[in-house]
Legacy VTK file of the C-alpha trace (Angstrom):
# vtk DataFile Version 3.0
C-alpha trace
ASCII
DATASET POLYDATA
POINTS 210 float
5.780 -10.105 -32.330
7.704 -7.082 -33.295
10.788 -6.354 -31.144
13.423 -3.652 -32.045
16.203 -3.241 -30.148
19.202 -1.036 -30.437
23.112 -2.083 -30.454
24.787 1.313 -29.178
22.259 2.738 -26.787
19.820 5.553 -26.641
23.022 8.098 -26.283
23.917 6.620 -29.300
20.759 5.696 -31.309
18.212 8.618 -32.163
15.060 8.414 -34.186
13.651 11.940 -34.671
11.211 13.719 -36.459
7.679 13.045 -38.576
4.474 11.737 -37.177
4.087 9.686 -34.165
7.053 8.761 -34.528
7.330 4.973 -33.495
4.006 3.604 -34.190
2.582 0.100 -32.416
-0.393 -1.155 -33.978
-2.431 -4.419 -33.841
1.023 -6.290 -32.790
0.821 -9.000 -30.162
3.805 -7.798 -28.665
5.995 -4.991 -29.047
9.225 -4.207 -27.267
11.978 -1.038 -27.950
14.776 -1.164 -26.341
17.544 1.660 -26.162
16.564 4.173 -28.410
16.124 8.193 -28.379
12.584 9.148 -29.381
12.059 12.855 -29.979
10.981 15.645 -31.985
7.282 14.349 -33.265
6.161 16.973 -35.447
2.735 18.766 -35.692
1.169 17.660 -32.815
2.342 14.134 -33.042
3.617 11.794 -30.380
6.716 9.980 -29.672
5.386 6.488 -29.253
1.631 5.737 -30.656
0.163 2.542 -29.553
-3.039 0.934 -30.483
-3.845 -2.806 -29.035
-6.199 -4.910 -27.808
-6.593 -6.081 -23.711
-4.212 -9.449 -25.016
-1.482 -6.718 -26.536
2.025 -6.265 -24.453
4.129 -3.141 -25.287
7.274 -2.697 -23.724
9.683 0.794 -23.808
12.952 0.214 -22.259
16.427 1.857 -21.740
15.183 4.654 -23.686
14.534 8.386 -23.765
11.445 10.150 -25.185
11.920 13.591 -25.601
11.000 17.280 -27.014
7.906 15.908 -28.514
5.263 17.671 -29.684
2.557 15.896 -28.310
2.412 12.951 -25.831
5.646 11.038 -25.229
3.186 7.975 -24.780
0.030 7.959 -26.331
-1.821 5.022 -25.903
-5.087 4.960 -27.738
-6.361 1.770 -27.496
-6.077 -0.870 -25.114
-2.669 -2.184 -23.911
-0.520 -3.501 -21.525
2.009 -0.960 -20.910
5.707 -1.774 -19.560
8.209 1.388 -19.237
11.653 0.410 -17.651
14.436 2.255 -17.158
13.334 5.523 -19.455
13.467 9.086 -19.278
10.332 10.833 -20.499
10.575 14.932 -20.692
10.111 17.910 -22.153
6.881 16.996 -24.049
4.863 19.716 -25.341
1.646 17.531 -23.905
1.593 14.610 -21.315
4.351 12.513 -20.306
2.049 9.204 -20.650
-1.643 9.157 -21.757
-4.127 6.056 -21.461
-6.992 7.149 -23.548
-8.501 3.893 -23.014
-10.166 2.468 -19.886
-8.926 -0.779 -20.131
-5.139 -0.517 -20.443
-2.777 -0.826 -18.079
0.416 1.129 -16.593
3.549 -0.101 -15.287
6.029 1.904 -14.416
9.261 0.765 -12.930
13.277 2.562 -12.746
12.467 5.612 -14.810
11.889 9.416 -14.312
9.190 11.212 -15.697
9.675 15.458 -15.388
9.217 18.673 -17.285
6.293 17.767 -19.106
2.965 19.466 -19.614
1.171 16.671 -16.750
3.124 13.603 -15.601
0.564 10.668 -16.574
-2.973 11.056 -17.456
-4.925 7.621 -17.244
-8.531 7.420 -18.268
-8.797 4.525 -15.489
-11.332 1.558 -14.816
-11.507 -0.660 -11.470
-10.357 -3.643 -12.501
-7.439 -2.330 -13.724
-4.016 -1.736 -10.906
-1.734 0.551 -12.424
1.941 0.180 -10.892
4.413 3.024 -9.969
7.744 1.460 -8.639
10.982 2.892 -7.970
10.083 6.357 -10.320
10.710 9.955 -10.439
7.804 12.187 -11.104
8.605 15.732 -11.220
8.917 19.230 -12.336
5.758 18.528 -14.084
3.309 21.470 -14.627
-0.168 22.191 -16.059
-3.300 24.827 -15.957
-5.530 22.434 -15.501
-5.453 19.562 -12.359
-3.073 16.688 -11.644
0.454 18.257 -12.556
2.121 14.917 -11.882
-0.530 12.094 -12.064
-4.448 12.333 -13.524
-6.325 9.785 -12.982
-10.067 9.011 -13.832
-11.519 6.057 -12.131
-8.723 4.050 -11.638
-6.964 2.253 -8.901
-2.958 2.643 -8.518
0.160 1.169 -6.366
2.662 3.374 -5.861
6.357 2.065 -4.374
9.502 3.332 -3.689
9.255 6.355 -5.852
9.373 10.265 -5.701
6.721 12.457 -6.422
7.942 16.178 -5.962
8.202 19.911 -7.355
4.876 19.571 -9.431
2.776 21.898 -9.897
-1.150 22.394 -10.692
-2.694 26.007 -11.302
-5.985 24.008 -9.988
-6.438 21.174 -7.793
-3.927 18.241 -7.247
0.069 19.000 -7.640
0.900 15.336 -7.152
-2.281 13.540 -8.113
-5.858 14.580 -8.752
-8.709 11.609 -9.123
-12.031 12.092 -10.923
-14.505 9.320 -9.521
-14.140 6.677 -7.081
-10.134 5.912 -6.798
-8.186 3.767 -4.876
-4.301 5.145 -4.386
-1.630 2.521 -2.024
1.530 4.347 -1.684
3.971 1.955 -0.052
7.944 3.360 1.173
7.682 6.875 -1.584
8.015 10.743 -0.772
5.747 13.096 -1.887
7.019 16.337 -1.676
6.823 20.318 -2.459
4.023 19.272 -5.100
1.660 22.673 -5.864
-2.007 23.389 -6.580
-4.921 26.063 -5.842
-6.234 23.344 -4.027
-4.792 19.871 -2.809
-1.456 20.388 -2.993
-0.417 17.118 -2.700
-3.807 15.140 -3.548
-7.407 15.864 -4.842
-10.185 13.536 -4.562
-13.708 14.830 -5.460
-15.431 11.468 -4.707
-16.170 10.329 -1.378
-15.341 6.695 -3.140
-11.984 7.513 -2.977
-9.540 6.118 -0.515
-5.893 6.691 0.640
-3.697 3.812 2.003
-0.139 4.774 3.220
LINES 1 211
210 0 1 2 3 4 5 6 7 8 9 10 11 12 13 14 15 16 17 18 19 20 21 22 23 24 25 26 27 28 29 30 31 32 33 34 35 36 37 38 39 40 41 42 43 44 45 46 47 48 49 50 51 52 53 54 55 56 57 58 59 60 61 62 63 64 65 66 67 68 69 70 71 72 73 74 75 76 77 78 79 80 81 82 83 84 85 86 87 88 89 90 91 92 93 94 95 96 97 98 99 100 101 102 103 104 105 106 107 108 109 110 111 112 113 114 115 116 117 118 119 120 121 122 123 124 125 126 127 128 129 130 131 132 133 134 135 136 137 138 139 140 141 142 143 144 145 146 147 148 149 150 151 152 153 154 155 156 157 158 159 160 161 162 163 164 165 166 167 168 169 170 171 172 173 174 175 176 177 178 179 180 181 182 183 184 185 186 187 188 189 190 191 192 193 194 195 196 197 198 199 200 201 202 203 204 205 206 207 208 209
């Protein structure tokens, strides 16, 4: 178990710079807690993980930032906690599951200004959670300025979802194959695409529940 944790605060406590610049690998369970994570260089990330379906990570209380890359990169399977963290101004995604059998939550943070929100390579028997969380400002040329997801079902509660924007299809969310999206007390708003300005489906396995 690998936990790092900061005294003075991610105001305070900045780790910048180099390649993926905190790296999670083959740890049982990770937590960081309170730190500033920005300025990956050459196409790196801020945070690289790389688990198994058994391995927790945890990002807390911090800010990922001005990356090159992904502020979350998750390349192998994890279970993924962000609380309370700001994640902007990434070159690439916000948050990327590259693996179909992680999972997301996301609870008290605020996701904007990044080159797509979340991109999750999904699979059914995995819920990913969206609670109490800003999405927005987000942008791309492709689809799904704010969320992305690929097979995948996904709770979303008490969060905001707004001022995205798509140059294709889906400002606030776009789903490849057969989805399943529960949005529970949250606002979607003034989200932008060619098409589906607020959602995109292009299965007819797909369902909505508001």
């Amino acid at each position: 178990n690998r936990t790092i944790q900061s005294v003075c605060g991610a105001d305070l406590t900045v780790v910048s710079g180099g390649s993926n610049i905190v790296s999670f690998t083959n740890s049982n369970t990770g937590v960081v807690d309170g730190f500033s994570i920005n300025g990956g260089s050459s196409s790196t990330n801020g945070v690289y993980l790389s688990c198994n379906a058994s391995q927790n990570f945890t990002l807390k209380n911090s800010k990922v930032y001005s990356n090159t890359s992904q502020g979350v990169y998750v390349l192998a399977s994890c279970q993924v906690d962000i609380q309370n963290t700001g994640i902007y101004s990434n070159t690439a995604m916000a948050i990327y599951l590259n693996n179909n059998t992680s999972r997301l939550s996301v609870t008290g943070s605020e996701i904007y200004s990044n080159n797509r929100g979340i991109y999750i390579n999904g699979y059914y028997a995995t819920t990913h959670t969206i609670t109490n969380t800003t999405i927005r400002n987000n942008t791309t040329t492709g689809s799904g300025a704010a969320i992305n997801c690929n097979i995948c079902n996904m709770n979303i509660e008490d969060s905001t979802i707004e001022d995205n924007t798509s140059s294709l299809q889906g400002g606030a969310l776009y789903c490849t194959g057969d989805c399943i999206l529960t949005i529970d007390d949250s606002t979607i708003n003034s989200n932008k695409a060619a098409e589906g300005g607020a959602f995109y489906f292009n299965s007819v396995g797909s369902a909505v529940n508001i």
